[in-house]
C-alpha positions in Angstrom: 61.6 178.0 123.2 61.0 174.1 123.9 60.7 171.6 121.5 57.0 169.7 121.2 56.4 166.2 120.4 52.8 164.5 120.0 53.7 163.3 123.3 55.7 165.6 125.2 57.1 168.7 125.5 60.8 168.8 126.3 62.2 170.6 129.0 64.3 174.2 127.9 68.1 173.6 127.1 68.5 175.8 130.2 67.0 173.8 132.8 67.3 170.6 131.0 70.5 169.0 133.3 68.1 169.3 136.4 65.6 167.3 134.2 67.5 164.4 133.6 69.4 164.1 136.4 66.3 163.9 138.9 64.4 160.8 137.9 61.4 162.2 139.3 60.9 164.7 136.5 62.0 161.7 134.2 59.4 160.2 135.6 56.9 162.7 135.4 57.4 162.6 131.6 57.4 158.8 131.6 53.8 159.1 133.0 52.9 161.4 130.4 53.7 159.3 127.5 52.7 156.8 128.9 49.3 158.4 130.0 48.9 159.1 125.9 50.1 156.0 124.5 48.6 152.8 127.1 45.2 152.0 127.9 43.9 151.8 123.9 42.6 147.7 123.3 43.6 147.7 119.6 41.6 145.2 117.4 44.5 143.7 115.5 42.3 141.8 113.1 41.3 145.6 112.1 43.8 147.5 109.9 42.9 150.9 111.0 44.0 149.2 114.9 47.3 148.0 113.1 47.8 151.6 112.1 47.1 153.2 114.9 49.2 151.1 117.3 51.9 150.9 114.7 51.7 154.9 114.4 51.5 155.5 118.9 54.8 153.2 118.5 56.2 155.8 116.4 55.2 158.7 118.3 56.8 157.4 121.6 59.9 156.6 119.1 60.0 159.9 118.2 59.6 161.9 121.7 63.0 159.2 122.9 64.9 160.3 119.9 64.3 164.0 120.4 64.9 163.2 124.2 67.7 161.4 123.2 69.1 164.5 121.2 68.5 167.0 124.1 70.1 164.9 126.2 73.6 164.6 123.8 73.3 168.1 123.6 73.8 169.3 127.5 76.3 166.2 127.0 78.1 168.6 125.2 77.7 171.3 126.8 78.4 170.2 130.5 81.1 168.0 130.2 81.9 167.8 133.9 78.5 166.6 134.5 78.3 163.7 131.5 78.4 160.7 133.8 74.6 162.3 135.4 73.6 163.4 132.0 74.1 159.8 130.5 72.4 158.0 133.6 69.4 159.9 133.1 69.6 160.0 129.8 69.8 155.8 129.6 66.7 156.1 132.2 65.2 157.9 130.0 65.7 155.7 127.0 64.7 152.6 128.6 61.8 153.9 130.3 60.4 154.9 126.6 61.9 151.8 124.7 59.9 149.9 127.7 56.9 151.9 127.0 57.5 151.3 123.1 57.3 147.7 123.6 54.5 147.5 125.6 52.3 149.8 123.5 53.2 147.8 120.1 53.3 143.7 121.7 49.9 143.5 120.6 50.9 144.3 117.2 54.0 142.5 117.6 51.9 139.4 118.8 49.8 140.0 115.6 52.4 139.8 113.1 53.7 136.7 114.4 50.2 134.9 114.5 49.6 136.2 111.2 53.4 135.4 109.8 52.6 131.5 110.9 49.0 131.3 109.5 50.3 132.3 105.8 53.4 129.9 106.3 51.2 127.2 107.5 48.4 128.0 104.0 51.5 128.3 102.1 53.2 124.9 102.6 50.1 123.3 102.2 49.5 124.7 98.5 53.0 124.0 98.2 52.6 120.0 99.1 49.8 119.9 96.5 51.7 121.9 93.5 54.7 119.1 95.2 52.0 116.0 94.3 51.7 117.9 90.5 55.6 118.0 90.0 56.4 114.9 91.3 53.8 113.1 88.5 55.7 110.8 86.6 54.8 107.6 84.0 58.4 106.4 85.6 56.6 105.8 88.7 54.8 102.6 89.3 51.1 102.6 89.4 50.6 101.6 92.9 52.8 104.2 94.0 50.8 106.7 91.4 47.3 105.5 93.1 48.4 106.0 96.9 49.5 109.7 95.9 46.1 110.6 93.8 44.2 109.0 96.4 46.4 111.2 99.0 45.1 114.1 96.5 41.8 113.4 96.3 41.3 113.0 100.0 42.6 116.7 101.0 39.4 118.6 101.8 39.5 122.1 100.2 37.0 124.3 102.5 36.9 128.1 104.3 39.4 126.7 106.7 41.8 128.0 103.8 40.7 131.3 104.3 41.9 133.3 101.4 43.9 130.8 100.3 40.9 128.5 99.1 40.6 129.1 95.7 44.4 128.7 95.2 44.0 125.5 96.9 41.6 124.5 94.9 43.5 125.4 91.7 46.5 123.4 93.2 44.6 120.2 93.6 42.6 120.2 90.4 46.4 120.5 89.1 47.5 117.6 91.0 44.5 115.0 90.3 44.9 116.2 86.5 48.9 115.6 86.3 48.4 112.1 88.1 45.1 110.6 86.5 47.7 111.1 82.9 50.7 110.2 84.2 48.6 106.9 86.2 46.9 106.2 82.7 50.3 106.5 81.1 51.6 104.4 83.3 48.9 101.7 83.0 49.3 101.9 78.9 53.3 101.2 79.6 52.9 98.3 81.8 50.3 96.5 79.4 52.8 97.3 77.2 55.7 95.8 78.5 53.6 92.5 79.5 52.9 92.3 75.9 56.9 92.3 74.9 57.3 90.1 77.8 55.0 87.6 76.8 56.6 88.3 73.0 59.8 87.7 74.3 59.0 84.9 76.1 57.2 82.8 72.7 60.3 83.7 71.0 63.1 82.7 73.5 61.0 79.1 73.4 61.6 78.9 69.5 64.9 79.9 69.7 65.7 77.2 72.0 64.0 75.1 69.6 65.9 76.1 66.9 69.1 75.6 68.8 68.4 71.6 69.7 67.7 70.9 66.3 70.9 73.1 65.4 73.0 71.4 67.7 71.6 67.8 66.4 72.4 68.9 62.9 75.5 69.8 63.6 76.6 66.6 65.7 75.8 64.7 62.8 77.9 66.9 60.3 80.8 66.5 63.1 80.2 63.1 63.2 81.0 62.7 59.1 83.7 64.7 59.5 85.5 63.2 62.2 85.4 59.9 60.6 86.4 61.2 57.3 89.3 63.3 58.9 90.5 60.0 60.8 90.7 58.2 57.3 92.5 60.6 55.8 95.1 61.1 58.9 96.2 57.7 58.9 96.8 57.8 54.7 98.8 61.3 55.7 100.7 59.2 58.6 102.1 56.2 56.4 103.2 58.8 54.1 104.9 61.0 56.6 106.4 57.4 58.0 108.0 56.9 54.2 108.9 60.6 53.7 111.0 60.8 57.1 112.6 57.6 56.5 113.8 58.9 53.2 114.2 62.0 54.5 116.3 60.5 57.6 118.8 58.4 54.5 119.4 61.3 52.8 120.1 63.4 55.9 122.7 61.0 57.4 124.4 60.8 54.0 124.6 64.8 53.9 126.1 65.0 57.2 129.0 62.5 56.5 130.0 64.5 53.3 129.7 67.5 55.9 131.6 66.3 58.4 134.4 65.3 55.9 134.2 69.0 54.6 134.6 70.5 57.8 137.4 68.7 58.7 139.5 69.8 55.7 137.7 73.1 56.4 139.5 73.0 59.8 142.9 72.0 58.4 143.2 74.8 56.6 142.2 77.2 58.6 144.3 75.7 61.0 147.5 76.5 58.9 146.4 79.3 57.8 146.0 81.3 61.7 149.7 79.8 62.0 150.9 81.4 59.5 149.2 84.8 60.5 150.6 84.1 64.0 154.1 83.9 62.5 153.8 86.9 60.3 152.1 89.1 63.5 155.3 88.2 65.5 157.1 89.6 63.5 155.2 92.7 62.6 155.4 93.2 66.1 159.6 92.5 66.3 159.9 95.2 63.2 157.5 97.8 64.8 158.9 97.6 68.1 162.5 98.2 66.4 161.1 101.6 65.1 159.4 102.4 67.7 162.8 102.5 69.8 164.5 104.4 67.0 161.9 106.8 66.5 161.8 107.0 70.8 165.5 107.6 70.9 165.6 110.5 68.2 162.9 112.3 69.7 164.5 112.3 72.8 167.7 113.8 71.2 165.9 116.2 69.5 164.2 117.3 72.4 167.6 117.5 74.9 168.7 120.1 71.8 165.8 121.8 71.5 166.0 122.3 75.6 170.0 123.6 75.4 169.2 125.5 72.2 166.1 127.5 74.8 168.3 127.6 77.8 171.3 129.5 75.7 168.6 131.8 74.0 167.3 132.8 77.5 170.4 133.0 78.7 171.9 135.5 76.1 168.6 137.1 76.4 169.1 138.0 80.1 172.7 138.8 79.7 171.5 141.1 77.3 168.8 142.9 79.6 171.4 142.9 82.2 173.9 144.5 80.3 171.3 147.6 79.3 170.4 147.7 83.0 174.1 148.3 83.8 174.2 150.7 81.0 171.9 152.6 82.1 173.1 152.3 85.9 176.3 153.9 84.8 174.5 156.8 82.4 172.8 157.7 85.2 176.4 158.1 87.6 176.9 154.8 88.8 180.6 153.2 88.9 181.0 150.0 86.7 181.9 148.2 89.4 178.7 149.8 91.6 176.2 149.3 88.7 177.3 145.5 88.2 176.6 144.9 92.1 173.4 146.2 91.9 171.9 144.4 88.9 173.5 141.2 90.5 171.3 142.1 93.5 168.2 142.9 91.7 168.5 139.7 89.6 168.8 137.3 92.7 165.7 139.4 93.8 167.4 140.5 97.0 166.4 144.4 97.0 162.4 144.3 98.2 159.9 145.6 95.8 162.3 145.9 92.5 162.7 143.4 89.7 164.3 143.3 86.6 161.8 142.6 83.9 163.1 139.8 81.0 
């Protein structure tokens, strides 16, 4: 039994290869969408027109997908033929995505128009909600009159289309935010005039102030300039007096210093010969031990060296005397055994050593 579509009616699974791999018949079915779906002048500024063009774009969708499906199916089926299958079957497809295209551009078209006429409404609410936020007493007036009178010259009318009310809503916002913050503004300029013009009356009497400061205080510099003159020349006669008894005293101090020193000098002089003598011979007497003590350690250790060297040697005589025992316990002759520890103790018999 065939599969339906609203468009078409698909071929049997039987006969289907001969279908899509004459493109006559694909033809033939082309036509007949085609003959459904083209000809209809849709009124796009109609929604039931939007729907039905949106919906005939849907149907030929449908009618390519279940051609589509057929088509993978006697793929499947008749693998030695998929190369003819395909072709068809990509005929097939483009022919209806074609067909597709044409039947929705005037919707297509539609939506674009449409898309750019809300962007376009949009961004012009948008500027005027911009003017509103951008209303600011830290702007300056001028600057505050050129924008409300940017504002106020925008003409709200039906041009908005359904945007007019919102419009309207936007600039009543935007005159409202600009007249306070202009008025603010105004207020904090007449403001700061005032404090400049404060400012300015008492920078004059503080100059004022300051001349008759600085004439006050020449004066009082004057006084004490002349006063401090007086009193530095009293201060200098005495200094001269002070350091001229001062000097007297001095010189007399450093001639009984001088005097001291000297004697100072002597005796320190005899004194370091003295040390010098008794050093010398410090040195003589240590030296003299020193060559005693050298010369007894050095017997002591020659002693100490023959008293080691006749230990080890009794030591090793004794060894070698219980090898040789043992040599001869064990069948040996004297005079054999006594060869061979000789040898074993000048280490001339490889790999055998006598232990001490």
């Amino acid at each position: 039994m065939s599969e339906v579509t609203e468009l078409i009616e698909l071929p049997p699974k039987e006969t289907a290869l001969q279908v899509f791999t004459d493109t006559s018949k694909l033809d033939e079915i082309l036509d007949k969408v085609r003959e459904k779906v083209t000809g209809t002048v849709y009124d796009m500024s109609k929604r039931k027109d939007r729907e039905a063009c949106a919906s005939d774009a849907y149907k030929v969708a449908r009618s390519k997908a279940a051609m589509e499906k057929l088509r993978a199916a006697v793929s499947a089926d008749l693998k030695e033929l998929p190369k003819k299958v395909d072709a068809g079957g990509r005929y097939l497809k483009e022919g209806l995505e074609a067909i597709q295209s044409a039947v929705r551009a005037p919707l297509d078209e539609w939506e674009k128009a449409e898309e750019s006429r809300l962007a376009r409404h949009n961004q012009n609410v948008m500027h005027l909600n911009q003017y509103a936020a951008n209303a600011s007493h830290q702007l300056e007036a001028s600057a505050l009159k050129d924008m409300l009178a940017a504002v106020d010259a925008v003409v709200i009318d039906e041009s908005w289309e359904e945007f007019e009310a919102e419009a309207h809503r936007a600039k009543d916002k935007a005159l409202t935010a600009l007249r306070a913050a202009l008025a603010a503004r105004q207020q904090y300029e007449a403001e700061q005039a005032e404090l400049a013009r404060l400012r300015a009356e008492a920078e004059e009497r503080r100059k004022k102030d300051e001349q008759e400061r600085i004439a006050r205080e020449a004066a009082e510099r004057a006084t004490r300039e002349a006063e401090a003159k007086a009193q530095a020349e009293r201060d200098a006669a005495a200094k001269r007096e002070a350091d001229a008894k001062a000097a007297q005293e001095r010189a007399e101090h450093e001639a009984a210093e001088a005097v001291e020193r000297q004697k100072q000098a002597e005796a320190r002089a005899e004194a370091e010969r003295l040390a010098a003598e008794k050093r010398a011979a410090d040195a003589a007497e240590a030296a003299r031990l020193a060559e005693i003590k050298r010369q007894a350690d050095a017997k002591a250790a020659e002693e100490a060296e023959a008293k080691r060297r006749e230990a080890d040697k009794q030591h090793k005589a004794a060894v070698n005397t219980a090898a040789l025992s043992a040599f001869v316990q064990h069948g040996l002759s004297e005079e054999c055994a006594k060869q061979a520890v000789i040898l074993i103790a000048k280490g001339l018999i490889p790999a055998i050593k006598i232990i001490y």
